[in-house]
N, C-alpha and C positions, 0 to 999 in steps of 0.2 A: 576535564574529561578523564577517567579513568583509563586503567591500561588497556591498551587495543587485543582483541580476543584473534588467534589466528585459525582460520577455519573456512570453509567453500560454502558457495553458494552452487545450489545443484538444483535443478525442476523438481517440482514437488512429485512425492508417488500417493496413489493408491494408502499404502500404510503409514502415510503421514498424515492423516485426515485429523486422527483421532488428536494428536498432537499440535494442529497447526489450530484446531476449533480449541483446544483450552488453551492457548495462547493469546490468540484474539479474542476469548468469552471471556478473560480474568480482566480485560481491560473495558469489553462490553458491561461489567457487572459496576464496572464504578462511571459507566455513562461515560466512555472516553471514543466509543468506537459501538458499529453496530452488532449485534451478537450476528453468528454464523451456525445455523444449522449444518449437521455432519453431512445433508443432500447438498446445499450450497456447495460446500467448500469442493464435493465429487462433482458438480455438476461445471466446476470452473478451476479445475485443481491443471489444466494444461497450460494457466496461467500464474499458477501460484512456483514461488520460491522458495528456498528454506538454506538460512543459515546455517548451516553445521559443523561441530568441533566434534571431530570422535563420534560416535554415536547419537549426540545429545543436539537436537533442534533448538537453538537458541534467537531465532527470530525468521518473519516469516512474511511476503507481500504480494501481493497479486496486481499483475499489469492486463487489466480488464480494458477491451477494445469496444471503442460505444459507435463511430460511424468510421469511416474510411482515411478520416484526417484526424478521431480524437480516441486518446486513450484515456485511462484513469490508473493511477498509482491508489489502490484501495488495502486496506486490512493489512499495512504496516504494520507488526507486534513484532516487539523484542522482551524475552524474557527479562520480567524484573532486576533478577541477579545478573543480566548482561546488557545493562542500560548504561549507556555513557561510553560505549567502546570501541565506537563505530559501526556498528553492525544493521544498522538502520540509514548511513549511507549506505553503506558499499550495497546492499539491497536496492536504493534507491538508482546507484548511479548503473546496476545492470538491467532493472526494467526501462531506463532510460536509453541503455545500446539497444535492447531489445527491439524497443518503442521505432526505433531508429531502422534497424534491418529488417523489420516489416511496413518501412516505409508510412510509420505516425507522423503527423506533424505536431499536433499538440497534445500533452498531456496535462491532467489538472489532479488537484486532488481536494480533497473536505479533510479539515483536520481541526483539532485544538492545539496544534504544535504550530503555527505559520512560520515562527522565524526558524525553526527548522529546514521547512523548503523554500525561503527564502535565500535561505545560506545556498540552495542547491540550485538556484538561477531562477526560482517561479517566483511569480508576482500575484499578486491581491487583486482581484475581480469579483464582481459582482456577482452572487448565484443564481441571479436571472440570467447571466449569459450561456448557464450550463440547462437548459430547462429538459433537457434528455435524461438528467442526473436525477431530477426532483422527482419525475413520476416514475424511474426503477427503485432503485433503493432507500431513498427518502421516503417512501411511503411506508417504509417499514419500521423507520425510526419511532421510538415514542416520545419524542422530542420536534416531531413533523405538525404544522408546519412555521413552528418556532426555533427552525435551527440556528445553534448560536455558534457552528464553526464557522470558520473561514474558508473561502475555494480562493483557489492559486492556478495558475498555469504558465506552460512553460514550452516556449515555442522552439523545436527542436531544428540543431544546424545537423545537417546529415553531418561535416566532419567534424563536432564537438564529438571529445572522449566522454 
């Protein structure tokens, strides 16, 4: 792991739309993730996050709420040049408090990293158990319905940090 980058995570604004969709598009363009139109990212930005050092957005994730017990950890991106420094925990482990003080019980996520959020306490499930998942955003995949990530989820303790 590279050196750890020191910097806040803050709720997304308005003026970081432009910034948080070329983040997530650079890694949508190598099929690692779904691309985000600049309505999307406004139409769900009261959920999104954003790592920042100084000025500069260096990663970015949204804690999207699906029914009254399930969340989704979606549209993880860490800038390239800040891969490897933790910045994709620490994202991971505040939509998790989050998840928590709005009263989520479970979060999951689709990804091509699994032992990433495995390291983070989520486990390997089936994507038939998510079928709420498949017909919103999966249908806009062009990899649908041959998807080859993995879903995870992760049963939250109200007093885990």
């Amino acid at each position: 792991m590279g050196k750890r980058v020191e910097g806040k995570i803050r709720s997304a604004r308005i003026s970081d739309v432009p910034t948080i969709q070329e983040i997530i598009n650079f890694y949508a363009k190598k099929g690692k993730m779904i691309p985000r139109s600049l309505s999307e990212i406004c139409e769900s930005i009261r959920g999104f996050l954003v790592y920042e050092k100084g000025n500069e957005i260096l990663g970015v994730c949204n804690l999207k709420v699906f029914w009254s017990n399930l969340g989704e950890i979606c549209s993880l991106a860490v800038k390239k040049k800040a891969v490897g420094k933790g910045i994709g925990s620490k994202l991971i482990k505040k939509c998790l408090s989050d998840a928590r003080k709005i009263e989520i019980k479970k979060v999951f996520a689709l990804t091509y990293e699994p032992e990433f959020f495995k390291k983070k306490g989520f486990t390997v499930v089936d994507k038939s158990e998510l079928p709420q998942k498949i017909w919103n955003d999966c249908m806009k995949c062009i990899k649908f319905p041959h998807c080859d990530e993995v879903a995870l989820i992760k049963e939250l303790d109200e007093n885990e940090n």
